[in-house]
N, C-alpha and C positions, 0 to 999 in steps of 0.2 A: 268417041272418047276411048282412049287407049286402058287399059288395065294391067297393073304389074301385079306379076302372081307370085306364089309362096315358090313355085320354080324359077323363076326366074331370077327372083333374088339371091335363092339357093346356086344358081349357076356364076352368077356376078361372084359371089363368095367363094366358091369355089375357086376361078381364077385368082382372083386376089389372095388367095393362104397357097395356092401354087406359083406366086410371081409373075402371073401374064399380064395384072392389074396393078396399077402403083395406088398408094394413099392416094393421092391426087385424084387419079382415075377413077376412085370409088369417089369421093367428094364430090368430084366434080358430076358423077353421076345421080348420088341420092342428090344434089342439089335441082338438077335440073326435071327430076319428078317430084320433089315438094313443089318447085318453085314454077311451075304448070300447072294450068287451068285446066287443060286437053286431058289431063293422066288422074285415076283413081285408083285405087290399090283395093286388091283381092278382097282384105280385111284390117280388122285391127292389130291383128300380130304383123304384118308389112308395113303398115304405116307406122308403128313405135318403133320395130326396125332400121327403116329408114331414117327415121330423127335419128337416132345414136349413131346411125355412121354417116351422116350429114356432117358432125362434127369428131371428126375423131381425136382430136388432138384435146379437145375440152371434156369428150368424155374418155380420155384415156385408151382406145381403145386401137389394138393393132393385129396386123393379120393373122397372128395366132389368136384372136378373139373369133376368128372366123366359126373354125368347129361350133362353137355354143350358137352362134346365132345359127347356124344349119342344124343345129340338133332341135333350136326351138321351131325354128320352122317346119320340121318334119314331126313334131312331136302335136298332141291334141289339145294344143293352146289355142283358144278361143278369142281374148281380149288384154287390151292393154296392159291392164291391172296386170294380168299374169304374166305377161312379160316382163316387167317394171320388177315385181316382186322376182322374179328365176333372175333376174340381173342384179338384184340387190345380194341375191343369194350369192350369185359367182363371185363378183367383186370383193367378199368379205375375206 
């Protein structure tokens, strides 16, 4: 079983706030790690992350959203909740 990690996602995000990645291109990638049986993720800060940029056009979100989600990634967020909640925060 494959595992995507807090770098890796960190690197996908990177391209994408640098334009090597389109909307699309992230979609269509956090879709294809929900939407597999084969793939688990690192933890709970990877898999909420992944849900917000599954949709991004529903959760408003676009490549200069990038930064925040790499800042939470590298930052000592442990679970969902706290991510939910540092999103709630940004968005206000």
């Amino acid at each position: 079983m494959k595992k995507i990690t807090r770098e890796e996602i960190k690197n996908i995000l990177e391209k994408w706030q640098s334009g090597i990645l389109s909307n699309k291109e992230i979609e269509k990638f956090t879709f294809s790690y929900i939407s597999s049986d084969n793939i688990e993720t690192e933890d709970e800060v990877v898999a909420t992350i992944l849900g917000y940029l599954d949709n991004l056009d529903i959760n408003n979100i676009t490549k200069s959203d990038a930064p925040f989600f790499i800042g939470l990634l590298n930052k000592d967020i442990q679970t969902a909740q706290e991510v939910e909640e540092k999103f709630n925060q940004y968005i206000k």
